[in-house]
Structure formats: structure tokens, C-alpha cells
C-alpha positions as CSV (number, residue, x, y, z in Angstrom):
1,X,9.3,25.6,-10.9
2,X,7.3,22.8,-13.5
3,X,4.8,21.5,-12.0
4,X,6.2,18.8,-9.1
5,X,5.4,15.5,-7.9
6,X,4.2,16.0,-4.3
7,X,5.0,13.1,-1.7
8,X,4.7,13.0,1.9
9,X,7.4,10.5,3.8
10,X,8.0,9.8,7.5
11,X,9.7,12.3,9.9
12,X,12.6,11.2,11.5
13,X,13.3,13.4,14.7
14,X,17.0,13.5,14.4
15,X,18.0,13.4,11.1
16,X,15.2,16.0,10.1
17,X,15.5,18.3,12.8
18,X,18.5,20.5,11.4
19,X,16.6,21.0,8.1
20,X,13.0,21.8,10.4
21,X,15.3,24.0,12.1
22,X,16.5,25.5,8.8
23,X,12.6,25.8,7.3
24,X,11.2,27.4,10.8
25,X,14.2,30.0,10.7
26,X,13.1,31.6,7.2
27,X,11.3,34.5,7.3
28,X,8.3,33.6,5.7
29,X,7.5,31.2,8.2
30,X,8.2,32.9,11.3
31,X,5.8,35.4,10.2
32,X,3.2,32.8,10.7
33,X,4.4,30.2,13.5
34,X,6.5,32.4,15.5
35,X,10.2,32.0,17.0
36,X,11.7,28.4,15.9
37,X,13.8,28.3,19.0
38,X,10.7,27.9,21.1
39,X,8.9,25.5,18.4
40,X,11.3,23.3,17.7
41,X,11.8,21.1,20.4
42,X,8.4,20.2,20.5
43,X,8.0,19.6,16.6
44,X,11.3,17.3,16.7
45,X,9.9,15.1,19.1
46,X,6.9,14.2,16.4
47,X,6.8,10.4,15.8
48,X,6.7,9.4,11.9
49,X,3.1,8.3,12.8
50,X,2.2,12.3,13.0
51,X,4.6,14.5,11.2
52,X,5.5,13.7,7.6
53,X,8.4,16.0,5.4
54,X,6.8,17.1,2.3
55,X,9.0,16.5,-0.6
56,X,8.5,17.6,-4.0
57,X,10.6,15.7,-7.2
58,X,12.0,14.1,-4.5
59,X,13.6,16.9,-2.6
60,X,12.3,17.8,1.1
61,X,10.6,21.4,1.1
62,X,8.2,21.3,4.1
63,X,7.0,19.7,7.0
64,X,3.5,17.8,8.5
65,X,2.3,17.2,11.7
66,X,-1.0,16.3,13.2
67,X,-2.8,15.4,16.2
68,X,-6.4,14.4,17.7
69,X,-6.7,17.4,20.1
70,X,-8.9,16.6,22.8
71,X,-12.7,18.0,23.5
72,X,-11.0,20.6,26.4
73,X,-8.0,21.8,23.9
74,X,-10.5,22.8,21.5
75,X,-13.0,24.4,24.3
76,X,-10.3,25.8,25.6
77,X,-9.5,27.9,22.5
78,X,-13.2,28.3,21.6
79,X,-13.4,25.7,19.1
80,X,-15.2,23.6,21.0
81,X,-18.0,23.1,18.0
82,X,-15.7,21.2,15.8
83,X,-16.4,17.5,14.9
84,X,-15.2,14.9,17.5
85,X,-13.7,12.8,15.4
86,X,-11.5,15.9,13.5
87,X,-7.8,15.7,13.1
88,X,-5.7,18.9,13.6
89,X,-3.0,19.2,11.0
90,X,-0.1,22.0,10.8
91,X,2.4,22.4,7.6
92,X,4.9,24.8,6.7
93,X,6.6,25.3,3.6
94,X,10.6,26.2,4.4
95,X,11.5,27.0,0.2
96,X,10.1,30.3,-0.1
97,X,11.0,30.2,-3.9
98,X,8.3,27.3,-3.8
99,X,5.6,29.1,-2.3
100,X,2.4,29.6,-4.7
101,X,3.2,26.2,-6.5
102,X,0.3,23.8,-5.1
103,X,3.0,22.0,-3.1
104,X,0.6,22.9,0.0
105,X,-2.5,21.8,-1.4
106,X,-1.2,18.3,-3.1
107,X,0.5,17.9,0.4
108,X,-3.1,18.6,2.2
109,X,-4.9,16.3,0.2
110,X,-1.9,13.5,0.2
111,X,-2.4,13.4,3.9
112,X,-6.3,13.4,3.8
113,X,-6.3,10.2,1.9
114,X,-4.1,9.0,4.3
115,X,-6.1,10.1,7.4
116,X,-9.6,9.8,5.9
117,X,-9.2,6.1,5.3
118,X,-9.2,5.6,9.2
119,X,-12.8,4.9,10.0
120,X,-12.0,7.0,12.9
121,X,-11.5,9.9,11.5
122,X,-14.1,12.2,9.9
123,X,-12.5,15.6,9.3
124,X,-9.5,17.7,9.0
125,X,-9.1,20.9,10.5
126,X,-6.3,23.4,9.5
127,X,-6.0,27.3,11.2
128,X,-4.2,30.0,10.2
129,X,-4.2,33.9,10.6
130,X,-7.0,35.7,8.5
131,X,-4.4,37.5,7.2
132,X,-2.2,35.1,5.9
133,X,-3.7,34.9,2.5
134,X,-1.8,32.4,0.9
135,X,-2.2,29.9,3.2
136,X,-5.9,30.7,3.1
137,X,-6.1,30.1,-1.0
138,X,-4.1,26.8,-0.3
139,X,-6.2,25.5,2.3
140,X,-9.1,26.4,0.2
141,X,-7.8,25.0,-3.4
142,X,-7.1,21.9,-0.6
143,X,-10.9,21.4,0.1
144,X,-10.8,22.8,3.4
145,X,-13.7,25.8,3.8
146,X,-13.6,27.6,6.8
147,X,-15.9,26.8,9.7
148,X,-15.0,29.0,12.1
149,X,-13.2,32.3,12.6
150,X,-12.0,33.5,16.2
151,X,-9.9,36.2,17.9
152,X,-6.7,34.6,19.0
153,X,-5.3,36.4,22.2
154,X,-1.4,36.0,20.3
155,X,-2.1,36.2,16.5
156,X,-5.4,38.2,16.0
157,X,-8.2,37.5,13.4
158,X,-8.2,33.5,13.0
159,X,-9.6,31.3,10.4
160,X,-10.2,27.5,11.7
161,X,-11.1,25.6,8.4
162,X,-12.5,22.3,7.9
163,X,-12.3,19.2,5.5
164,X,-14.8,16.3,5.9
165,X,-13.3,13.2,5.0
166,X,-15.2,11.8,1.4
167,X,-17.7,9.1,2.9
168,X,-16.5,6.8,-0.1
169,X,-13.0,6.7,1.5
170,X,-14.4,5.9,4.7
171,X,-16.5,3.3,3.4
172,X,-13.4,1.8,1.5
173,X,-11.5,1.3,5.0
174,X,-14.4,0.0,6.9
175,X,-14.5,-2.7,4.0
176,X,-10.8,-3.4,4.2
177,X,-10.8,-3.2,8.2
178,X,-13.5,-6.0,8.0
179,X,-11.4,-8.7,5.6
């Protein structure tokens, strides 16, 4: 595929849910988040304020969601070093003919404009398994290094990686939150 336009739009719960259900039933992504039957009902339920359907040239491939995980989520999965004021994001890719295309990484860096210009917010934090390498170079070519890796008792080797929000966005929306 040429290269795409890459836009993030909200997530509506019931009309999305049959393609989510479609995306989190391909093989390529129940490698990485597991059986859809058990992850769907929670991921339909995401409000269009924290889950977003990647499209690319106007066609829905993917999905978004994030959340603020609290300071005992993170201790409780020994990432209790992260930065308070982090937001956790998850995405998925359902196309596998458009893996390897920098859908991921525009998608990644759509949403940390969107996130980083909330004064609130001062990093983005993505985790994946160790050995799922292309999600690895995406998160990477997104900006996000990694800051931690961990055993996970379910998935193995870990890789927690980390985006801080550009301090010239934040600066921006402090500016515009003050007109």
C-alpha cells in the first residue's frame, strides 16, 4: 500500500464493536492480546473520550484506547516507577496486509498530540511482549524508548516504553487553557 493518510476518529461502542470483534479475531493479533471473546466486552464499553478507530485513506484498520492507570495498577504490576502523570495507551492493527506500513507509528504520534496538549499529561506509555518485534520498531519509530522491561506472569519478557510529552506542546495548552 502507497503511503496512507493516518487519522484517528471517535469509537462508537456499538457500531464499532463487530469490526473490533473482527480485528481481535485475526491471528496476528491474538498472538499479542489474547482470546477476543474475553477482551471484547471490556474494549466495547470504551467511551469516544478513550478509544479512537485508526483509519487510514479513510478506511478503519485498527483500534485506540487509553487510560490514566492509577499509582497501585502500576505497583501492582511492578511499574510502579513510571511518571504520575503517564497515560497508558493500547492499539492493535486488525489488516494484517497493513502491517509494516507506519500506520502504527502515525497513529501513536496522532494521539500524542492529542494527549500531550493536556497540561495534565506528561508521558505516554505503551507495553508489549519483548518478542513482538514489530510492535517494538513501531513504538520506537513512534518516539517511545523503552523504560522498563519486566517478567509478566502471562506473557513472558516485557518491554514497558515511554514517550514524554514535547514541553512546547504542553506549553502551547497551558497558553490556550489560560485565554
Amino acid at each position: 500500500m502507497p503511503v496512507c493518510q493516518v487519522k484517528l476518529r471517535g469509537f462508537h461502542g456499538e457500531s464499532d464493536s463487530p469490526r473490533l470483534w473482527g480485528c481481535l479475531k485475526q491471528s496476528h493479533v491474538v498472538r499479542w492480546w489474547g482470546d477476543a471473546g474475553r477482551e471484547l466486552p471490556a474494549l466495547a464499553h470504551q467511551s469516544p473520550e478513550n478509544a479512537a478507530i485508526i483509519m487510514a485513506n479513510g478506511i478503519p484498520v485498527g483500534f485506540m484506547c487509553w487510560q490514566r492507570p492509577s499509582r497501585e495498577e502500576l505497583a501492582a504490576v511492578s511499574l510502579g516507577d513510571l511518571p504520575a502523570n503517564l497515560v497508558d495507551v493500547d492499539l492493535l492493527i486488525g489488516e494484517s496486509s497493513l502491517l509494516g506500513q507506519g500506520i502504527g507509528p502515525r497513529a501513536l504520534l496522532l494521539l500524542r498530540e492529542r494527549l500531550c496538549a493536556d497540561p495534565l499529561v506528561s508521558h505516554l506509555g505503551v507495553g508489549t511482549s519483548a518478542s513482538n518485534e514489530r510492535a517494538v520498531r513501531a513504538y520506537r519509530k513512534a518516539g517511545f524508548p523503552l523504560f522498563h522491561s519486566f517478567e509478566d506472569s502471562q506473557w513472558g519478557p516485557w518491554f514497558y516504553m515511554v514517550a514524554e510529552c514535547p514541553s512546547g506542546e504542553r506549553a502551547k495548552s497551558k497558553k490556550h487553557l489560560m485565554k
